[in-house]
N, C-alpha and C positions, 0 to 999 in steps of 0.2 A: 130414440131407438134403444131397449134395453140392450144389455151386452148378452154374452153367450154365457157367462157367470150370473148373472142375476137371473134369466131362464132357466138356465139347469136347476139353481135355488128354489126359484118358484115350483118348479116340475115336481119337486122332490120333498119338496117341504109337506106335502100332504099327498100321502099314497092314493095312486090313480089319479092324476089332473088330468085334465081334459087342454088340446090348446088354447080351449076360450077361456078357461079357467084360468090359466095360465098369462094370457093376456087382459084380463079382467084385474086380478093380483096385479099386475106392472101397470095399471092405465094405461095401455098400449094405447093413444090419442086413432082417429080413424084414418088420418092423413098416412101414419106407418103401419096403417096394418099390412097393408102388403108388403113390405121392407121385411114386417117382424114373421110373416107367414114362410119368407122363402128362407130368413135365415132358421125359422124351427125345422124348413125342408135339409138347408146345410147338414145342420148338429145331427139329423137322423143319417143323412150319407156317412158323414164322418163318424157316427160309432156314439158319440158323446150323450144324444138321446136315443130309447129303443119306444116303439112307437106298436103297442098291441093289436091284436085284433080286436077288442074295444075299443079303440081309437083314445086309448090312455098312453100317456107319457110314462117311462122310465127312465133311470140314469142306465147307462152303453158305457163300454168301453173304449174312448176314443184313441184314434190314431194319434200316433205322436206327432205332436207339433212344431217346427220351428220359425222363426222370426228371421226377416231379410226386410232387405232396401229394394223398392221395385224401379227400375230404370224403364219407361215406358215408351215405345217408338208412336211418330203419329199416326202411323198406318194401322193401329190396335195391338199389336202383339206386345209383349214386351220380355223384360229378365228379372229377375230375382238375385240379388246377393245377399247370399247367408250370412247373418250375422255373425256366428259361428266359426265362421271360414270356407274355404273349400269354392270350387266351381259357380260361377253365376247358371241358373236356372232358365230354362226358355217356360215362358207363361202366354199360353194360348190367347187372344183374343176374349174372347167370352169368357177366359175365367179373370178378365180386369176389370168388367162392370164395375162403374163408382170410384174403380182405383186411380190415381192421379201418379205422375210420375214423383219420388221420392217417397211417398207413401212407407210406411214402415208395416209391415204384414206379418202375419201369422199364416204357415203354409205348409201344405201335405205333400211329399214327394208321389211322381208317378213313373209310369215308366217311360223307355224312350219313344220319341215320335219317328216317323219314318226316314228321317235326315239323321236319326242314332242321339238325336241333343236328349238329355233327362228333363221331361218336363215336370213344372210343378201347378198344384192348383191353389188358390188364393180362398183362404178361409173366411178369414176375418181381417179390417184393417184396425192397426192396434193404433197407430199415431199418421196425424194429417203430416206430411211433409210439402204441405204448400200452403200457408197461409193465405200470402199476396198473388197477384199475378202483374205483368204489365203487359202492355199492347195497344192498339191502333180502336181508335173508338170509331163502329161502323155501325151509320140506322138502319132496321130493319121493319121497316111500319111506323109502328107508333113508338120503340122500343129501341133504349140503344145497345147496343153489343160493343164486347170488347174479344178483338182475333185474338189472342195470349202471343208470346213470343217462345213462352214456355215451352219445352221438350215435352211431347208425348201429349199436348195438350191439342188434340186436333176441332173440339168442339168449342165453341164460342162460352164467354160470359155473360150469360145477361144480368144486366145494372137495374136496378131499382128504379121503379118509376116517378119519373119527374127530372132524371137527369136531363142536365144540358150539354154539350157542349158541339165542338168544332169536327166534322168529318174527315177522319186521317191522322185523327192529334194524339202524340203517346201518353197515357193516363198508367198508374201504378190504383191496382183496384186490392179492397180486401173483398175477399170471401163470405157468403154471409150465408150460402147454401151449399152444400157440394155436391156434385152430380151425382141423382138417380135414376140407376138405369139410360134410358135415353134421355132425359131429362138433363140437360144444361148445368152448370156449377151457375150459381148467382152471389152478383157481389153493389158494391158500392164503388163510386172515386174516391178514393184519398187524396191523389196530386193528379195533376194536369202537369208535363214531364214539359210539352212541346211538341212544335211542326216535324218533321221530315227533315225541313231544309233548314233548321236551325242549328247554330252550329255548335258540336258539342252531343247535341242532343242523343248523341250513339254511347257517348258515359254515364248520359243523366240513366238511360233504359239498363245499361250495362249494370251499375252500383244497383238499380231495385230489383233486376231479375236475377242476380246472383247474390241478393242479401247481404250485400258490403255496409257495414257502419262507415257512413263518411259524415257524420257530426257528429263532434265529439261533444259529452253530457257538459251541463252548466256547470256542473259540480270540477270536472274537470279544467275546464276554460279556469273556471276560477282558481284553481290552487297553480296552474301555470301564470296567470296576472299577476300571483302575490310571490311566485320567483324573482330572484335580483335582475339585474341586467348587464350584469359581471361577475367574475371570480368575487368572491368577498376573504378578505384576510383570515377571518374566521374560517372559510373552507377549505385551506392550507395545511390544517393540524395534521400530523400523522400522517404530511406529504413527502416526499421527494420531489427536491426543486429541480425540476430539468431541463430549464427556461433556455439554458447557455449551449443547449445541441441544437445543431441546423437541422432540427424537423420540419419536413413540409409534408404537404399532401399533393399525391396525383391522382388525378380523377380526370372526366370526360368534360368537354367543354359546357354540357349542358349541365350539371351535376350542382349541385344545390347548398346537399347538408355533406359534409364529409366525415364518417367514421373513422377515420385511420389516418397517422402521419408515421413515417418513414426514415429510419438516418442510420447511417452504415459506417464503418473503419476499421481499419486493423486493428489488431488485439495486439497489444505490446507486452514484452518480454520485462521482468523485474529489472533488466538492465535499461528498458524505456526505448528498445528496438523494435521495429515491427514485425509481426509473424505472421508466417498465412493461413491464422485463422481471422475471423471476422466480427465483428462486434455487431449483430443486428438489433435496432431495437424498433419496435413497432408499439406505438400508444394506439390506444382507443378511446373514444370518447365516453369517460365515465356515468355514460347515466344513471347508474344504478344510484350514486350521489342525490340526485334528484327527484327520483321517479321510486318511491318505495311501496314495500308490498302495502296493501290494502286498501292504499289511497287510491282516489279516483281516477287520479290518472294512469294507476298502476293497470284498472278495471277495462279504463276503455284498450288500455295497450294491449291487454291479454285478448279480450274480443276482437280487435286486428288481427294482432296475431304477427301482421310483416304492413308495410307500403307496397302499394298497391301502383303500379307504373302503367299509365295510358299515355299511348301519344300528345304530348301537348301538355298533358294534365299529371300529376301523381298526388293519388289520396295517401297520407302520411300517419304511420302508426302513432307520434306525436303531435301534440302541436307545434305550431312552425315558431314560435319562442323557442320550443327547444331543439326541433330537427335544425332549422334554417340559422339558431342563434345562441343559445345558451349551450347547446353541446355542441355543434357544427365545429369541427375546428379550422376556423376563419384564418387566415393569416395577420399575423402583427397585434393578435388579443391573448392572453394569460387563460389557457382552458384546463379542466381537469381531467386528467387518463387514469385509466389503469391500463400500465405496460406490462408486455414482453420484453424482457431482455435477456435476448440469446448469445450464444458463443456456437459461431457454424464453423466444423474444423473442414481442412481440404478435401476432404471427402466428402461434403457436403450432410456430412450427419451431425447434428444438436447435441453439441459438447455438454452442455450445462445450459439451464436459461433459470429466472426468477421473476417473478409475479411481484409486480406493488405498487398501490395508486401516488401518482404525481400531479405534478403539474407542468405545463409547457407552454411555450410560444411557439408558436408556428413562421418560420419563414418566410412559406412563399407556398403561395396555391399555384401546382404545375397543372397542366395538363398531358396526356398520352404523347400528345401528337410533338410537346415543344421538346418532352424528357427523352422522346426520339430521336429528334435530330439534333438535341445536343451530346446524345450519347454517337450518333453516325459519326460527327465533326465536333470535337470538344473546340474545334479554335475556329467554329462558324459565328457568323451573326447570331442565330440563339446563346450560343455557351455564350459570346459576350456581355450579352444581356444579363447574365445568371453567371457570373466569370467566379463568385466564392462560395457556389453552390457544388460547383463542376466538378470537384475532388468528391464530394459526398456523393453524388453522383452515380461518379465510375464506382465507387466502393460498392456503393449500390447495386450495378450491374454484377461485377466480380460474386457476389455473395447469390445473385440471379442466377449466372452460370456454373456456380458447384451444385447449386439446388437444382436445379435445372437438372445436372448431369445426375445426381441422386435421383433424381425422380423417372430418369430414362433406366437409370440400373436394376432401381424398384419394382419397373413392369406396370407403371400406372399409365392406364388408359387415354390417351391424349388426341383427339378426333380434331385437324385443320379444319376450322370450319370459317364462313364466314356471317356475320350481323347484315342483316339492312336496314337502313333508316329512312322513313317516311320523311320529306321535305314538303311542306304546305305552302300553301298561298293564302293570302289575306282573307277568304269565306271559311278557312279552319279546311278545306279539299285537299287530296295529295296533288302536289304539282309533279313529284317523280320519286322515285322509287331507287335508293343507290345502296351499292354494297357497302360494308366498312370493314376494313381490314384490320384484324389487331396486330399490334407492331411487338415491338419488345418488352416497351415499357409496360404494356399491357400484361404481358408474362411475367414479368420482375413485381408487379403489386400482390397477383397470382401467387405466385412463388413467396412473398414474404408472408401474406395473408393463412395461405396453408401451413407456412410451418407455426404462426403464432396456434393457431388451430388446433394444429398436435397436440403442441406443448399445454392448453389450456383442458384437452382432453387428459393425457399424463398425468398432470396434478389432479384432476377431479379421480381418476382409477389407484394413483400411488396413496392419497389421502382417505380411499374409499367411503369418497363423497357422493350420494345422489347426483344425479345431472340427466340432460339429453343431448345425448353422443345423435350425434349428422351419420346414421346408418343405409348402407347399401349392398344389398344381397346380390350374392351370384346368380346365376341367370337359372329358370328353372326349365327341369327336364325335358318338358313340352318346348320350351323356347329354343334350348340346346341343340334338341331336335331339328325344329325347322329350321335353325340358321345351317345345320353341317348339311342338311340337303340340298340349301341352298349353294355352299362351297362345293361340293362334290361335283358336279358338271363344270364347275371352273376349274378343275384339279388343283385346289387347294384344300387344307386339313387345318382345322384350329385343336392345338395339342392339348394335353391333359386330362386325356380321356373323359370321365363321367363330370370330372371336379374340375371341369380346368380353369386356373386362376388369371387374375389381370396380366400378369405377365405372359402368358398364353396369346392372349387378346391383342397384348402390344405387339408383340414380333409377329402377329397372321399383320396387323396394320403398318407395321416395317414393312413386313415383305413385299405390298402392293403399293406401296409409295410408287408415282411412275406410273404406274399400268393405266390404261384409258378407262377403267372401271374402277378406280380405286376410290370415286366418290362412291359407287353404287356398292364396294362391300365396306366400308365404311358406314353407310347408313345401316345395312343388315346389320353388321356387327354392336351400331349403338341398338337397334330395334330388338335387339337381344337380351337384351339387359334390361333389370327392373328399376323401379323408381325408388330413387332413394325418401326416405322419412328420418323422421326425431322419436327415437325411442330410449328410455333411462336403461336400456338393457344392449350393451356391446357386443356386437355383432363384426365389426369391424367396418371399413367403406371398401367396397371392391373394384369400383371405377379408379380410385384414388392410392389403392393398394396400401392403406394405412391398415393398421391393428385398431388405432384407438385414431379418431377424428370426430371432434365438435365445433360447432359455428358460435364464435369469438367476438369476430372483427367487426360486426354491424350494427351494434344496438339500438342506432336509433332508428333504422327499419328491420328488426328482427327481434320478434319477443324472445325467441332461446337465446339469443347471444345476452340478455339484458338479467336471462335465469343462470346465464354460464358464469356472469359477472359477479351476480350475488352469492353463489356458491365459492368462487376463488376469492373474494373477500372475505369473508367465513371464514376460508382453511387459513386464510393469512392472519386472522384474530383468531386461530384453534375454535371457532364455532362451530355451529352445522345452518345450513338454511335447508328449511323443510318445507315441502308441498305436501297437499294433503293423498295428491293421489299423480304420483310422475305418468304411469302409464296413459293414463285419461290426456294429461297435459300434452304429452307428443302427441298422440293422436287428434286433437283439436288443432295442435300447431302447424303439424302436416294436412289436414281438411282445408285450411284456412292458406297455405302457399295454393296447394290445388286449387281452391276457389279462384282467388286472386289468379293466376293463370292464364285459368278458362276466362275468366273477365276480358283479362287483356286480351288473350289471343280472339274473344267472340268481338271487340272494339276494333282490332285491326282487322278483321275480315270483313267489318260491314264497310271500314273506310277503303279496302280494296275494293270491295263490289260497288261503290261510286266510282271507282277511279276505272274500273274495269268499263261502267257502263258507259263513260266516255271514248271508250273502242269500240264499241261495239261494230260489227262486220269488218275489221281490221284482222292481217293475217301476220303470225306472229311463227318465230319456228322456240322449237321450247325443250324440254327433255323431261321422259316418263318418270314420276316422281312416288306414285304408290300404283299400284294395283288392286281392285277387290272384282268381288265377281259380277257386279253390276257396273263395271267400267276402267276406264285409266286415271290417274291425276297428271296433269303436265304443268311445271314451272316454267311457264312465256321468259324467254332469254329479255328484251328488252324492258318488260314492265315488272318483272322480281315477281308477279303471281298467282299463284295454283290457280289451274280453271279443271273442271272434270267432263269428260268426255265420254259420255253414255255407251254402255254397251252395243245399243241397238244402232249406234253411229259408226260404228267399226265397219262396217261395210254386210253385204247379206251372205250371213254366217253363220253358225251358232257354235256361240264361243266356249270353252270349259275354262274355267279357272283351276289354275296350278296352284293350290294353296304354299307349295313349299319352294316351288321356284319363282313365285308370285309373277306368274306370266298367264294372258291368255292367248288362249290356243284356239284357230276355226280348223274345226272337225272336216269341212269337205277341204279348202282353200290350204290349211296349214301355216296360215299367217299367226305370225305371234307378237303378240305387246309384251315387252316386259320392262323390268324398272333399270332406268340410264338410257333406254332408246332416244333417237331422236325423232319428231313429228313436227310436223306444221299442221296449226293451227287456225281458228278463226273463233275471236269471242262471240258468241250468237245471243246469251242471254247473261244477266247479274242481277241479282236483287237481292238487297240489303234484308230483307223479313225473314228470307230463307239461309241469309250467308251461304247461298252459291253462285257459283259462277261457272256456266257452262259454256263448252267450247264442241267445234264441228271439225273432224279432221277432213286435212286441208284433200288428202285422195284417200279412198277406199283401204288402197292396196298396205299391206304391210310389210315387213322383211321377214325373211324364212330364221327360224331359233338356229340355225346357223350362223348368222350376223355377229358379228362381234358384241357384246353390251358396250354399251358408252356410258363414259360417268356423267352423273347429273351435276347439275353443279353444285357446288358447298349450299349445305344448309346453317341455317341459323344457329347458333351455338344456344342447350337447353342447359341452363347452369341449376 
């Protein structure tokens, strides 16, 4: 199909063409002539061509154009975001003909539809954004199909004739046609993924339909083989030896490759007495040592981007030579860092700290759970076990609790929440669903991790060195909006008028500590706020309430912390390490956590809707978790989760949704759903294809918006 540039050309290339002429010049082949007739009808709407009453082509003056990402629902409609910036676009039905979800478009603004959204109409698509697809191979006659799994993808693939295989089995397919008109997208197999029942097979579908690299290139594999499998003497040079401090690491009992080790003490006086300031020092595991730019394995790392965390499983931005072994810092082996070493004074403010790569021994790999209860009972069975760690320890804590109390002064945003963790049984199934609490120790890594963070961001801003600072904006006017409408009927005010800052944010979530709704303004308050990213331009972090904060402490699952490392290497040789383009780089790095994300979270939803369908007609009481205007979401108190609760199941009513109190309301009855109620439930359906899980409320009747709200319970903490 020519494009809309090489027809304007042809049109104009010789005065007066004709469209056959026109098509004649391009070999328009006969298969596209109808493709190429409706876009010459396009260019004539749109201004681009003027179309005589000779039935001769001219060059028009087209409408201004711009370019978006199409987000497509499966019921046809979809959205538009402008590349540009600014509001996602509502896009009619019929004007996505052909268009595939992620599609990169060229498009005309219109005016609003009768709901007041600005629509737009879909010109031209400039870049496929679906290559692959994957899904369930289903025959239909002689011919097999593939259902997509894909968003917005509601029509089927059909496969190349002479395919074989198994009815129900997940296949990762290419494209080899894309849909015309009503006419089907057509492709090929490339893999054959697996069963339904087999296990795992929810990550194999997960890594194809969200285009995760989980094999890393030959090229790569190899220059990790011909790594040592030790420190070598040689890697020493231009080190500090800091083999002789009780560094260890604390991490969770599943935890694998460890980033970071920890060691704490008083800061002594020239007289060799001790002061209450604090000596923190926290290493990292130096990969930048190993992993350099341009090499292959620098390649694949930057294409990760981060490791990638599924239940069970975690795809690793390195190879496990180096996540699991050659930077992991193991205990009782000689690893290479680059440290922070701080001076935290009683105030809990970063006296002074310095930057420089070393090298360490590791003590002792702690976990959360033992650094807790040897901090509860230093003179318990744990601290015995660990009886000349136990001073470093406490040091450790002490330096937790001034930062700690800095970070309460500061107004940084700090939401109780709690984690859950999937517990399986031997088919890879969940067998239950349990909370997990974080304790102290868990704030004390928190706590040490952020301040190395500061300080890594500091030097990159005092040296005025390129880098990507860990940015996150205040909440925008539309959102500001909807949460104080939300506080208003509770007679609360979040202060700061137009601008108001994290500490604003902290003392409104002070003040409902206590209240029986103090989860449900707690989630408003986070659902307020934007998502933080990686951008080379300082912005400050506003959850965080820092000025200047970048990520440090992960490199071997996080490619900025691996860029933040080669940069403070640099400023420590008076260098510079250059990118070619920082802007670009954050924005693929934050693409690339979002992807990862959506991954995990579409892995653990499908392994809930198994776990769900083994309830199914069981009656559960739970609390309302979101609202929209086609139903309720409710969190099942016993099984940890979300099932949605259709509109049309509220009882016989017709509901309005409150966008700003996120409640529905029935018009004749006056029954109201809003978010923290409580309901009893019944799961009635689950299916893994759709990642939903539907529930029936347990009676009709609801409680009148006089009711108290109830707080839902702690959600899972988004880091």
């Amino acid at each position: 199909m020519p494009t809309r540039a090489a027809i304007l050309a042809a049109a104009t290339a010789h005065g007066g063409a004709t469209v056959r002429s026109v098509g004649e010049a391009l070999a328009v082949p006969r298969a596209a002539r109808e493709g190429f007739l409706r876009r010459i009808d396009a260019m004539i709407a749109d201004g681009e061509l003027i179309l005589s009453a000779g039935a001769r082509l001219a060059a028009g003056r087209p409408r201004e154009l711009e370019h978006g990402r199409v987000s497509r629902h499966r019921d046809g409609y979809g959205f538009i975001t402008p590349q540009a910036g600014g509001a996602d676009l509502f896009v009619p039905a019929h004007s996505l003909e052909g268009v595939m979800h992620g599609d990169m478009v060229a498009f005309a603004r219109r005016g609003a539809d009768r709901r007041g959204r600005i629509e737009a109409r879909v010109v031209e698509i400039v870049e496929r954004g679906v290559k692959r697809v994957v899904g369930r191979l289903v025959r239909d006659g002689q011919r097999w199909q593939v259902a997509p799994r894909e968003r917005g993808m509601a029509l089927p693939v059909l496969l190349e004739r002479g395919t074989r295989g198994e009815e129900g089995a997940y296949v990762s397919v290419e494209l080899t046609h894309y849909p015309r008109g009503n006419e089907p997208a057509e492709g090929r197999v490339l893999e054959v993924l697996g069963a339904d029942d087999d296990s795992g097979i929810e990550i194999e579908v997960a890594l194809r339909k969200h285009d995760l690299p989980h094999v890393f290139s030959a090229e790569a594999e190899a220059e990790a083989a011909a790594l040592p499998e030790r420190v070598r003497k040689g890697d020493l040079t231009g080190r500090r030896d800091i083999r002789d401090l009780a560094l260890v690491t604390i991490d969770g009992e599943d935890a694998r490759d460890f980033d970071d080790a920890v060691y704490c003490e008083p800061v002594r006086s020239a007289a060799g007495r001790a002061t209450r300031s604090l000596r923190l020092v926290v290493a990292i595991a130096d990969v930048s040592h190993y992993v350099k730019p341009g090499a292959a394995l620098d390649g694949d790392a930057r294409e990760r981007s981060t490791s990638v965390y599924f239940p069970r499983r975690v795809i690793p931005m390195l190879p496990e030579k180096l996540s699991n072994g050659l930077c992991s810092l193991n205990p009782d082996v000689d690893r290479l860092v680059l440290v922070c070493d701080m001076v935290v004074n009683p105030k809990g403010d970063i006296a002074t700290y310095a930057f420089y790569p070393a090298v360490m021994h590791s003590q002792a790999r702690l976990t959360y759970t033992e650094v807790a209860a040897i901090l509860a009972d230093p003179h318990g069975t744990d601290a015995k076990k660990r009886a000349a760690l136990v001073p470093r320890l406490q040091a450790l804590e002490r330096v937790f609790r001034v930062l700690l109390a800095a970070r309460a002064k500061r107004g940084a945003v700090d939401f109780e929440s709690t984690e859950t963790r999937m517990l399986f049984n031997e088919r890879g199934r969940i067998e239950k669903i349990v909370p997990v609490r974080r304790n102290d120790a868990h704030r004390l890594i928190e706590e040490c991790m952020l301040a190395a963070n500061v300080c890594a961001a500091d030097i990159l801003e005092q040296h005025g060195h390129a880098g990507l600072y860990r940015v996150h904006a205040g909440p925008t006017p539309q959102k500001l909006e909807n949460l104080r409408a939300f506080l208003g009927p509770l007679s609360l005010s979040l202060g700061g008028g137009e601008a108001p800052g994290a500490l604003d944010y902290a003392r409104l979530a002070q003040e409902v500590r206590g209240r029986p709704d103090a989860g449900l303004i707690s989630t408003m308050l986070l659902r307020s706020m934007q998502q933080a990213q990686y951008s080379p331009d300082n912005i400050g972090h506003f959850g965080l309430a820092y000025e200047k904060y970048t990520h440090f402490t992960s490199p071997i699952r996080r490619y900025p912390d691996l860029l933040t490392h080669r940069a403070i290497k640099a400023i420590l040789k008076r260098r510079t390490y250059r990118e070619d383009d920082w802007d670009a780089l954050g924005a693929a790095c934050s693409a690339a956590e979002r992807r990862a994300d959506d991954a995990s979270r579409e892995v653990q939803m499908w392994l809930k809707c198994r776990y769900a369908a083994e309830h199914l007609g069981q009656l559960f009481g739970g609390t309302v978790s979101g609202v929209t205007g086609f139903g309720i979401f409710v969190t099942l108190d016993d099984l940890l989760i979300d099932g949605m609760i259709h509109v049309s199941e509220l009882g016989r009513d017709y509901y309005v949704y409150d966008d700003a109190r996120h409640q529905l309301r029935g018009e004749r009855s006056g029954a109201v759903f809003g978010l923290g109620q409580r309901v009893e439930a019944t799961i009635v359906r689950a299916d893994p294809e759709t990642l939903r899980i539907d529930l029936a409320l347990a009676a009709p009747a609801a409680p009148r918006a006089a009711d108290p709200p109830q707080a839902p319970p702690p959600r899972r903490r988004t880091r």
